[in-house]
Steps between C-alpha positions, in 0.01 A plus 500: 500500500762495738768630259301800397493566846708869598863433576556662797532320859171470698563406869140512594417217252431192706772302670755730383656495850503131510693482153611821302769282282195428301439844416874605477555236233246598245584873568923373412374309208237797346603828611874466726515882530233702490308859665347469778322826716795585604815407281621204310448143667793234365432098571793329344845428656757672281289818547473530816845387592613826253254755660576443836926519418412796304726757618245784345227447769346610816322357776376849662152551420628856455616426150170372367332675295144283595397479853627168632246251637448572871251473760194657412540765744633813555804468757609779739845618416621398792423149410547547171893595540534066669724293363609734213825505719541131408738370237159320355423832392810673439741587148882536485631648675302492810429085410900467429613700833196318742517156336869492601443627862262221544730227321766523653311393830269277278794312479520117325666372831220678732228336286715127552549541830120512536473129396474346835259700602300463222483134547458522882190750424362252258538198742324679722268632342346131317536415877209703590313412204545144675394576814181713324429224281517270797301719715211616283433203284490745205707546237800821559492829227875444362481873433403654867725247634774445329547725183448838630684422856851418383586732278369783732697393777779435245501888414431568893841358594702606272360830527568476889155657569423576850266250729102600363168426410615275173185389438364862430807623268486181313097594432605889424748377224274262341218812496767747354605258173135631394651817386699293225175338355307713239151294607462651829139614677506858669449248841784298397737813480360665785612180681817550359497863637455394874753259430763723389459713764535279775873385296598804456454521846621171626818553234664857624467375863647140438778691333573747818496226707764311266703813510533428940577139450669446155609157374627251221176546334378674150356807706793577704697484132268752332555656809842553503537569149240807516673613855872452354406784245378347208140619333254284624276708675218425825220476175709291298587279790105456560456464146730204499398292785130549417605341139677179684185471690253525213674379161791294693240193670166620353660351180663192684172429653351417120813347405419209777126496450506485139802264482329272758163499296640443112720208696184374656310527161839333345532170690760376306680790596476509811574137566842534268602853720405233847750277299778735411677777737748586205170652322430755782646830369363387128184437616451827660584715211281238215192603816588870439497461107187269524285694705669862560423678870518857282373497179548811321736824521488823372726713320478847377697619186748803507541538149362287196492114603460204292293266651399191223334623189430810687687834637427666808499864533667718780270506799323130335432220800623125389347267672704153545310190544765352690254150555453490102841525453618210718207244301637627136556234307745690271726483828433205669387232224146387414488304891479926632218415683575176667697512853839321448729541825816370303441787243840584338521870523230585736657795677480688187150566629371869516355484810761709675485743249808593272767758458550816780181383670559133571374387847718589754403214715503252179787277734292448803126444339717228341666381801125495691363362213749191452492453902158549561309297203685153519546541889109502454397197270824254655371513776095472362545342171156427511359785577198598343275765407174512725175701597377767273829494327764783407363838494685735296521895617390684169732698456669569153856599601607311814344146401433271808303331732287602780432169596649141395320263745690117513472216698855414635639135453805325486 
């Protein structure tokens, strides 16, 4: 019965949060590209790896020719017109002009120099899950204290964000990723709302006062690169540090919570990444390929795009199922769906993305991901999971954890 069931992905069957690899591969094997509401949905590897380096696509919503799923709300302009400034959302050649603005202060020796201070943070950090631990008698939420923390102060710094409220902007980002999840309550997004307009506020005064007391920090380089005549304008400057906020440790967050939970549900894993320090940067990118923090990506096609079997029209939404395509079989061998931390090849992952639109901040998820992980189960290689046990956050685009209670234990 279950193979004259409909082919098409059903994220409100049950446990689908808990394990959508399960749907993903009989939707590869029976029907790798097919129409969904809104466009064409693609599950295997080599597919998705071609759409998103297609040079004959869009990602501005402007070019579809099907409303793209949104919150189910109708958004003031005003709000509406948010983040369309950011190179997320943008085509050659705004993407081309703003993407080299921000690399060249997104620069592979800024995110190294970082390193220390990575560490420190996570030192300290597993220090006051100690002292909690110690204090309470409970077991300590690895994502509260741990997973979300770093990476947020991680972007803090190198932003060079003035002294504030931290615990408040790291709560408005985490409402405003809503907006990129196409299951989304009218409370939800008017969450979201209040949320964005406290950044928005919070953002264009940060970046006045960084204009009185600039730096050798990210900010002051946008900065200086929109005040030394170039075209990045006050919105797109917004735009930008808004996106570092929300995609660049929003995303880092799940790497750390999912990588720690598939390690914890992998001993033999764990206990051989305990054992091995050369694994680190492998076993970060064979955590991104097992269990991806963003699992799909849309494209929409400019002119006539093959996609599979199947052709896309101008205006036609592809969906990519980034987390199918990491588990396909056809890539990886028949072990897909097993976690292997000495995977040959495991940065060929599509969980940045691929092509114009490859994660800017690909080099430092990595970085807090190969620091932050091992520093974690070294120094607790017997940590385990504890109360209620890992509670996932729902949500179809940005997969995490709101919750991954463990008892710490060396």
């Amino acid at each position: 019965m279950a193979d004259a069931a409909p082919l098409a992905l059903d994220p409100f069957a049950p446990g689908f949060f808990d394990d959508p690899y399960a749907q993903y591969a009989r939707l590869r094997e029976h029907a790798p590209v097919h129409r969904g509401p809104g466009g064409l949905i693609a599950y295997t590897y080599d597919v998705c790896f071609s759409v998103l380096r297609a040079p004959n696509t869009s990602v501005d919503e402007a070019n579809s020719n099907t409303p793209v799923p949104g919150p189910p709300v109708e958004l003031p302009p005003e709000r509406r017109e948010r983040g369309r400034h950011s190179i997320l959302n943008l085509d050659p050649p705004d993407h081309t002009r703003l993407r080299r603005l921000v690399s060249a202060a997104f620069t592979v020796r800024r995110v190294e120099r970082l390193r220390d201070r990575v560490r420190q943070l996570a030192g300290e950090l597993l220090d006051d899950l100690v002292a909690r631990q110690r204090e309470t008698g409970e077991p300590v939420d690895l994502v509260s204290g741990f997973a979300f923390p770093l990476p947020f102060q991680v972007i803090t710094d190198m932003l060079g964000m003035p002294p504030g409220d931290r615990d408040e902007l790291r709560a408005w980002s985490h409402e405003i990723t809503r907006f990129l999840e196409p299951l989304t309550t009218p409370e939800e997004v008017k969450g979201a709302l209040v949320a964005g307009d406290h950044m928005e506020a919070y953002l264009r005064d940060a970046i006045e006062w960084k204009r009185r007391n600039m730096a050798d920090d990210l900010l002051s380089a946008l900065i200086a690169a929109e005040e030394d005549g170039d075209r990045l304008s006050p919105d797109e400057l917004v735009d930008q540090v808004r996106l570092f906020y929300i995609a660049g440790h929003e995303t880092t967050v799940n790497l750390i919570g999912n990588g720690t939970l598939a390690l914890l549900n992998h001993r033999d894993q764990l206990e051989r990444l305990v054992a091995d320090p050369s694994l680190d940067a492998n076993a970060v990118d064979e955590l991104l390929r097992y269990d991806s923090p963003v699992q799909m990506s849309r494209r929409i096609a400019l002119d006539e795009l093959p996609v599979g079997d199947e052709v896309a029209g101008p205006g036609d939404l592809v969906l990519t199922v980034l987390g199918s395509a990491n588990r396909d079989p056809a890539k990886w061998g028949p072990d897909a769906d097993d976690l292997d931390i000495g995977r040959p090849g495991a940065s060929a992952h599509l969980s940045f993305g691929s092509g114009i639109h490859h994660c800017l901040g690909a080099a430092l998820a990595r970085l807090e991901g190969a620091e932050a992980i091992p520093a974690l189960v070294r120094r607790f290689p017997r940590l385990e999971l504890a109360g209620d046990g890992p509670r996932r956050n729902g949500r179809l685009i940005l997969r995490g954890l709101d919750a991954l209670p463990v008892t710490l234990a060396a």
